[in-house]
C-alpha positions as CSV (number, residue, x, y, z in Angstrom):
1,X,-5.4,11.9,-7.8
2,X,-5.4,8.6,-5.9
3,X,-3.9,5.6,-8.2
4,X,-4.0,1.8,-7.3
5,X,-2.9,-1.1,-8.8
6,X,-4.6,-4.3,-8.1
7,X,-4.2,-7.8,-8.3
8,X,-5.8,-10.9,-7.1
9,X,-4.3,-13.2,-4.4
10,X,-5.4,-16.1,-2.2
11,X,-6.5,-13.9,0.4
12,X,-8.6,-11.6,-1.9
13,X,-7.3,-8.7,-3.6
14,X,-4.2,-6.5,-2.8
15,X,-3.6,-3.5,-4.1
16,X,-0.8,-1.0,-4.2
17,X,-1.7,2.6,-3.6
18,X,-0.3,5.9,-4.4
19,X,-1.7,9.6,-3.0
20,X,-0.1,12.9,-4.4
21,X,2.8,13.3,-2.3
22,X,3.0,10.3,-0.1
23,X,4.8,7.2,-0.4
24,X,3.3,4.3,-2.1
25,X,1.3,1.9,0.5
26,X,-0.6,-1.7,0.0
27,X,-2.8,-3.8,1.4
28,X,-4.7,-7.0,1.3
29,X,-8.2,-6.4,1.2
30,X,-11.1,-9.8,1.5
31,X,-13.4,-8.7,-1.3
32,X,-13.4,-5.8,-4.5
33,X,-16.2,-4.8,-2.5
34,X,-14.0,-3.6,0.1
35,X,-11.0,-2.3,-1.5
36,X,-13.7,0.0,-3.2
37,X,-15.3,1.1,0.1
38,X,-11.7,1.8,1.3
39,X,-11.0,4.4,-1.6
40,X,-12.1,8.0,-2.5
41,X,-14.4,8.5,-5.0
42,X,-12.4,9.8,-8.0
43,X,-9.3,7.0,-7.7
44,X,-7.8,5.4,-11.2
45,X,-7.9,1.5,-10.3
46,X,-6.0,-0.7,-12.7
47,X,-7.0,-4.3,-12.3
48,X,-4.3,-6.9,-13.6
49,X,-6.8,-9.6,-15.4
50,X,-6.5,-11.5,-18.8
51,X,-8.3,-10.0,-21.6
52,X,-10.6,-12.5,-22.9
53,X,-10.6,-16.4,-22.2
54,X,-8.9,-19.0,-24.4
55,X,-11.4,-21.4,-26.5
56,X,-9.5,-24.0,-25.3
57,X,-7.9,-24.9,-21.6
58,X,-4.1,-25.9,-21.7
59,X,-2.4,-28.1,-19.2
60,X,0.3,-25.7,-17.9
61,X,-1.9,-21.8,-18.6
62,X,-1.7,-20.0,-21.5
63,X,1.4,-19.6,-23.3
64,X,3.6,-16.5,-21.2
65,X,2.2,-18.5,-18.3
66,X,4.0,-22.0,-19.3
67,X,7.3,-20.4,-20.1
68,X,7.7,-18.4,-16.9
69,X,6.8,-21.2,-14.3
70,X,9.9,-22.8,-14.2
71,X,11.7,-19.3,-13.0
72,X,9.2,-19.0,-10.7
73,X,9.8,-21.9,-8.8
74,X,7.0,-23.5,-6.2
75,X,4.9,-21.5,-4.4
């Protein structure tokens, strides 16, 4: 079975794919539309996304979001 994990990015979505018995391969694809088209059928996607939307916006993103920025550094 075909697993991906996806995640958006500025160029669209990029995913990280594994087949039975081949290394791991990603790639950036311009729309969900086309990551989709580019996989078989029966593929377990796994989309990283928020659960839910705050009530109210925060200066800074939601809580995990403010503390890790600084390690990040700028982009």
């Amino acid at each position: 079975m075909t697993i991906v994990g996806v995640d958006g990015c500025k160029a669209g979505w990029i995913a990280v794919r594994r087949d039975p018995g081949a290394a791991p391969s990603a790639a950036v694809f311009p729309s969900f539309a086309a990551l989709l088209d580019a996989l078989p059928a029966d593929a377990t996607v796994a989309v990283d996304m928020p659960i839910g939307l705050p009530d109210v916006s925060q200066k800074g993103g939601r809580g995990p979001e403010a503390l890790v920025r600084p390690l990040l550094g700028n982009r």
